[in-house]
KOLDONU-317945 format. One record per residue (C-alpha): residue in three letters; x, y, z. Coordinates in steps of 0.02 Angstrom, whole numbers, padded with zeros to 5 digits, always signed. Example, Ala and Ser with C-alpha at 12.3 -4.5 7.8 and 13.67 -1.06 7.14 Angstrom:
2
Ala+00615-00225+00390/Ser+00684-00053+00357/
This chain:
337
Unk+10705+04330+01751/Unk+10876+04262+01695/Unk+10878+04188+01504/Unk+10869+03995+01495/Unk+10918+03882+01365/Unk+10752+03793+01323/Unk+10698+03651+01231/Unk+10526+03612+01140/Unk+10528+03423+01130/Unk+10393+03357+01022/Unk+10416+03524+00937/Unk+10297+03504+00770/Unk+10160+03434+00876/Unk+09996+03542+00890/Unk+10043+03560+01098/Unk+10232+03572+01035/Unk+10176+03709+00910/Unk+10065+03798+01041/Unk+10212+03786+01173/Unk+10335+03887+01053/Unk+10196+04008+01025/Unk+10166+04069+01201/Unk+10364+04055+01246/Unk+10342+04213+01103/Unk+10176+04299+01172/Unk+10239+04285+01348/Unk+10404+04359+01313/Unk+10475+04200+01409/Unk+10697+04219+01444/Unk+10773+04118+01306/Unk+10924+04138+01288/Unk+10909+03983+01172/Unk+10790+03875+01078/Unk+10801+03693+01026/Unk+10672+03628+00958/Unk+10669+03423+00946/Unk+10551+03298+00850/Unk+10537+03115+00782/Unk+10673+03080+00632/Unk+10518+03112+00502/Unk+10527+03298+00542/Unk+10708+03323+00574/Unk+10778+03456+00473/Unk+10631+03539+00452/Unk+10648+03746+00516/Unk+10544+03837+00626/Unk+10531+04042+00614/Unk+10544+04104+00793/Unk+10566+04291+00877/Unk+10732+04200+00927/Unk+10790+04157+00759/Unk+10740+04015+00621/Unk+10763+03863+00725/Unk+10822+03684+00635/Unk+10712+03549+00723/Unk+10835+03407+00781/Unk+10820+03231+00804/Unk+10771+03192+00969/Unk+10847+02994+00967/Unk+11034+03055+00914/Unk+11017+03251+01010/Unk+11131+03278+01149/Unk+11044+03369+01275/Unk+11188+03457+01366/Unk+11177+03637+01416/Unk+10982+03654+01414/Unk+10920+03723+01567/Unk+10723+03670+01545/Unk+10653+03555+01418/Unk+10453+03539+01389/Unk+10415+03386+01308/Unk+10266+03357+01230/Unk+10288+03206+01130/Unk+10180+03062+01205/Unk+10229+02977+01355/Unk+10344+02807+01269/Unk+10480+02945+01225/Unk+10443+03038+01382/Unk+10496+02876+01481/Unk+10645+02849+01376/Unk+10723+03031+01353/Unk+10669+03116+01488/Unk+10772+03046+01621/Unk+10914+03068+01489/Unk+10902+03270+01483/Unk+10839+03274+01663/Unk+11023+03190+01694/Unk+11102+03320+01577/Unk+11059+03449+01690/Unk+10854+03502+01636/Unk+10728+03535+01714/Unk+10618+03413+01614/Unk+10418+03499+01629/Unk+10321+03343+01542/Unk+10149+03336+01472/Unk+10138+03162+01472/Unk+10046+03032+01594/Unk+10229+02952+01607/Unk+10263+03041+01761/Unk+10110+03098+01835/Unk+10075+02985+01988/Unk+10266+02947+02039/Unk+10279+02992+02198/Unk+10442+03098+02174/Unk+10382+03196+02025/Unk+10263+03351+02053/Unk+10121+03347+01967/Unk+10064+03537+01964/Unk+09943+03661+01907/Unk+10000+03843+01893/Unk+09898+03972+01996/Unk+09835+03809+02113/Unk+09981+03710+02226/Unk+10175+03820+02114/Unk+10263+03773+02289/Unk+10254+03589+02241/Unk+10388+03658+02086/Unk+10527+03680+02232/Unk+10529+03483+02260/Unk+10572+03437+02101/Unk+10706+03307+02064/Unk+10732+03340+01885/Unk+10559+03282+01830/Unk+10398+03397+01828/Unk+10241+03336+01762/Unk+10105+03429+01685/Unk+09907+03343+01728/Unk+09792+03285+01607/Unk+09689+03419+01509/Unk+09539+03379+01609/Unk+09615+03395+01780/Unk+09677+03551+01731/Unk+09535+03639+01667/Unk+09425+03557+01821/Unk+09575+03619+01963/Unk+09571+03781+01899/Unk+09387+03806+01951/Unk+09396+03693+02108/Unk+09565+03758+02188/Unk+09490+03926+02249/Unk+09343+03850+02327/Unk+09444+03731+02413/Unk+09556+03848+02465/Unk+09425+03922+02548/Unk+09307+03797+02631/Unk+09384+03619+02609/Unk+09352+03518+02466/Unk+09256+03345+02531/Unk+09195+03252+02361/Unk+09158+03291+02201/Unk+09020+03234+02038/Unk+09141+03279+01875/Unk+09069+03245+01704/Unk+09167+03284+01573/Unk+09132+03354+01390/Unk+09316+03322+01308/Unk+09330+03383+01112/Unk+09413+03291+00994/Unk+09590+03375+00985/Unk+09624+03268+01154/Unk+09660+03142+01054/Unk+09757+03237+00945/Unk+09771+03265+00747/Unk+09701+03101+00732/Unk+09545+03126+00822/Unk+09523+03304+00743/Unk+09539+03215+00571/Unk+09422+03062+00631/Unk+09277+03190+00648/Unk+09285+03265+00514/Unk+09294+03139+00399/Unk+09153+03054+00473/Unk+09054+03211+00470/Unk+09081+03204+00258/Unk+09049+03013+00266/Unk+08881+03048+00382/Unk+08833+03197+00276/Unk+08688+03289+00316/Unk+08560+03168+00284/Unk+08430+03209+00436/Unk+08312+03077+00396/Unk+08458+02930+00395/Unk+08526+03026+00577/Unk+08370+03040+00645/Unk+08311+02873+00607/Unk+08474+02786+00621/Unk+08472+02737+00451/Unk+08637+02732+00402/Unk+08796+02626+00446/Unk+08954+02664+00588/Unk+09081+02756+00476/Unk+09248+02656+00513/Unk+09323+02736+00655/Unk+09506+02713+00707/Unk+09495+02809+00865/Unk+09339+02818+00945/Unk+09219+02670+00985/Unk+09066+02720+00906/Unk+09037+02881+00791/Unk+09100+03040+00845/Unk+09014+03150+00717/Unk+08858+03216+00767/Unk+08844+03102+00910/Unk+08926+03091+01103/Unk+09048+02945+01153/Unk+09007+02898+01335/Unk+09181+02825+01342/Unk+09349+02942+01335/Unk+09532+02838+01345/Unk+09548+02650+01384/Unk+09445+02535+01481/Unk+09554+02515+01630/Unk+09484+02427+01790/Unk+09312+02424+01899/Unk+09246+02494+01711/Unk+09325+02655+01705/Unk+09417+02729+01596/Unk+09600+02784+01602/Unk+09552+02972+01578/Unk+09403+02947+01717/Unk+09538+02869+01832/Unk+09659+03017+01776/Unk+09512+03147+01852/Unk+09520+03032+02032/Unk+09708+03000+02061/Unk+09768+03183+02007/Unk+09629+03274+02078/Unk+09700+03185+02248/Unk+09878+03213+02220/Unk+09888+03404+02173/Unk+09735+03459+02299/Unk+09823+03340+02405/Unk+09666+03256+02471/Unk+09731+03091+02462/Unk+09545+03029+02525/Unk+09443+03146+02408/Unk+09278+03041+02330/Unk+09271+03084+02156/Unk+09132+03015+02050/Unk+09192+03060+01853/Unk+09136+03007+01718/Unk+09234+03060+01558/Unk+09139+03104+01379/Unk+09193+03132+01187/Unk+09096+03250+01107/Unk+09107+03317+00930/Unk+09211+03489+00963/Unk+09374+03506+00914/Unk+09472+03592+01040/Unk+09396+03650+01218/Unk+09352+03514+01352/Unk+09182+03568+01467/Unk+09181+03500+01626/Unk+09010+03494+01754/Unk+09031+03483+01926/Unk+08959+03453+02082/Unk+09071+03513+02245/Unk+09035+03467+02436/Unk+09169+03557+02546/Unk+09172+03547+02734/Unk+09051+03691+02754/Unk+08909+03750+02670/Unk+08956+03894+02531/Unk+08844+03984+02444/Unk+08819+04022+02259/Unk+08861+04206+02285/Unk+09010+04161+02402/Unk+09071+04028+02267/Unk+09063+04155+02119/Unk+09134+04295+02225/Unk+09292+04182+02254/Unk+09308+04126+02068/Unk+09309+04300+02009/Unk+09455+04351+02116/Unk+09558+04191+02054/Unk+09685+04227+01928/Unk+09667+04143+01764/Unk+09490+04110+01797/Unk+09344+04225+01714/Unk+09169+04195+01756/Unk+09051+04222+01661/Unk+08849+04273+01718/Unk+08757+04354+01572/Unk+08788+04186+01451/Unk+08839+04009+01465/Unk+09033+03977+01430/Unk+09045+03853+01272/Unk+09198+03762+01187/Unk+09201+03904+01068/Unk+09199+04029+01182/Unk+09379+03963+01274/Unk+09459+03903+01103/Unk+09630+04036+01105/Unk+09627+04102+01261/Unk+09720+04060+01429/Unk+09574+04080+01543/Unk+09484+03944+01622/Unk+09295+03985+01599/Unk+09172+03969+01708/Unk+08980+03974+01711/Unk+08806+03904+01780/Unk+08848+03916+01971/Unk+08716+03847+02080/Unk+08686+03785+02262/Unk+08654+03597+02258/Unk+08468+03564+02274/Unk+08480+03367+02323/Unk+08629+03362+02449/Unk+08597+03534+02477/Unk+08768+03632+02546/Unk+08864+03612+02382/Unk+08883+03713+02216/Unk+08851+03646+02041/Unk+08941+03758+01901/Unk+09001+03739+01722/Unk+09191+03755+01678/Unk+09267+03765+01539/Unk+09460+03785+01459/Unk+09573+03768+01311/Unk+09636+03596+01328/Unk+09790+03642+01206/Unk+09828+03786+01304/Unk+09798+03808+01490/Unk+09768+03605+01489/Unk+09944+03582+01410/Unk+10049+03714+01341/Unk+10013+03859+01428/Unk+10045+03775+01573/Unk+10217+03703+01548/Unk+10257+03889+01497/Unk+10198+03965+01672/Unk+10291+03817+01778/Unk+10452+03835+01660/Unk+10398+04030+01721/Unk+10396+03972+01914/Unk+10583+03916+01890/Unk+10644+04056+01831/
C-alpha cells in the first residue's frame, strides 16, 4: 500500500482517539499524521508510532497535501470543513450523519457493499453505529437468499452519546445509590438528566436520539433509510425500534430477518461463520462486555422464526466505538489505498 498523508479530524475525541489507535495496530501507510481539534485543544501533543504529533486548529488549518482525512467531530463541522479538505484534494471518510443519505456520497460498511468506495466524489460517509453493527450480521444472509424485511430492536450503551452520556450514567448511578427498597418501589426522585429523557442508571430508555416524524426517532429512522441505501433495497420494510440501556460502550441489536426464501438456522449460522469480521458464538450468549475492544461483530441466539415461520431471529452484537465508527473509517481509508 503506498503511504498517505492522513488526517484525524476531531482528533482528542473518544472515536478520534480510537481512530489514531488502530491507524497504529493496523500498521496503516502514513506517511504523515495531522491530527485536528476544536481551538480548546489546540496545541495540545499526541505520542504516535509516527512521531509526537501537535494537534492543530481545525477553523484556521489549511488542509493542502492530505490525501485522506477521517473526521470524527460531529456533523455541524463536518458540513462546514469537509467540503473544504474534500476540495483540497482528500478523500474526506466522515463519521457523521452530515453526509449519510446524499445521494452522491457512499455510505459504506467494510466487508458488506467496499465497491460503493470507487464512486466517491470526495465525500465518504461512515453509517450510524447501529447500522453497522446490524449490516455486519445481515449482509451475508442477504447475500445469500435476499433480504425482504426486517424486526430490529436495538440495545445502544451510553458511549453513543458520547462522554456526556458515559458521565450522565454514572453520576446518576452515585445519585441513585444502591438503595433497593427506593428502586424497587420507586421511591426516589428522576436525578436531573441532561441527556437522556428519563433515568439511565439502572433503568432502560425506550427512546434513543430525537423525536423526528410518524413518532420515531432519528436513530430508529437512521436503522430504515441506511439499512436501504447500503443493502441497496430501496423498498426494504424495516420495523426498528431503538433503546438506551445502561452500558457504556457496545450496542446489542435483536433481529428478526425474512429473505426471499426460507433459510434455516443451521444454513444462517453456517454463513455467518464464514463472514469476515463476524464471530459467532454457540456455547454462550454474546453481551456488551463481551465485544467492548475488539473488531468483531458478535453474534449469538440464532433461531428459525416460529410465528412467520421461514425467517431467523439472532442476537448481534459490536463495539460501537470501533467497528461502528473508527475501525471502520480505518478499513475504507484501507480500501483506497
Amino acid at each position: 500500500m503506498s503511504s498517505k498523508r492522513t488526517a484525524v479530524v476531531g482528533a482528542t475525541g473518544a472515536v478520534g482517539r480510537a481512530m489514531i489507535s488502530i491507524l497504529e495496530e493496523r500498521a496503516f501507510p502514513v506517511a504523515e499524521l495531522r491530527l485536528l481539534a476544536s481551538s480548546r485543544s489546540t496545541g495540545s501533543k499526541v505520542d504516535t508510532r509516527w512521531g509526537t504529533v501537535e494537534v492543530e486548529d481545525l477553523t484556521t488549518a489549511d488542509p493542502s497535501g492530505i490525501d485522506i482525512a477521517l473526521f470524527s467531530a460531529g456533523g455541524d463541522r463536518s458540513r462546514r470543513y469537509g467540503p473544504r479538505f474534500a476540495a483540497a484534494g482528500a478523500v474526506v471518510i466522515d463519521n457523521s450523519s452530515a453526509f449519510r443519505m446524499q445521494p452522491d456520497v457512499p455510505l459504506v460498511v467494510a466487508g458488506v457493499n467496499d465497491a460503493a468506495v470507487a464512486e466517491h466524489k470526495g465525500i465518504i460517509a461512515n453509517p450510524n453505529c447501529t447500522t453497522m453493527d446490524l449490516l455486519m450480521a445481515v449482509a451475508p444472509l442477504h447475500q445469500a437468499a435476499g433480504l425482504r424485511s426486517m424486526i430490529a430492536t436495538s440495545y445502544q450503551s451510553v458511549s453513543g452519546s458520547g462522554k456526556k452520556g458515559m458521565d450522565e450514567l454514572t453520576r446518576q448511578v452515585g445519585e441513585l445509590g444502591s438503595d433497593l427498597d427506593a428502586l424497587a418501589t420507586g421511591g426516589w426522585q428522576d436525578p436531573v438528566g441532561e441527556v437522556y429523557p428519563r433515568p439511565i442508571a439502572w433503568n432502560v430508555v425506550p427512546f434513543a436520539g430525537s423525536l423526528q416524524s410518524e413518532g420515531y426517532t432519528d436513530e430508529e429512522w437512521k436503522l430504515v433509510n441506511e439499512s436501504r441505501k447500503i443493502l441497496d433495497i430501496p423498498d426494504l420494510r424495516v420495523e426498528p425500534t431503538c433503546v438506551r440501556v445502561p452500558v457504556m460502550v457496545g450496542h446489542g441489536i435483536a433481529t428478526s430477518l425474512w429473505f426471499d426464501r426460507p433459510v434455516s438456522a443451521g444454513e444462517a449460522e453456517e454463513l455467518l461463520g464464514d463472514a469476515d469480521g463476524v464471530a459467532v458464538w454457540t456455547d454462550k450468549v454474546p453481551t456488551p462486555l463481551d465485544s467492548a475492544g475488539i473488531d468483531d461483530v458478535l453474534v449469538g441466539r440464532i433461531r428459525e422464526t416460529v410465528g412467520t415461520p421461514g425467517g431467523i431471529n439472532l442476537w448481534a452484537v459490536g463495539d460501537n466505538l470501533r467497528k461502528g465508527a473508527a475501525l471502520n473509517a480505518v478499513q475504507i481509508a484501507e480500501l483506497l489505498v
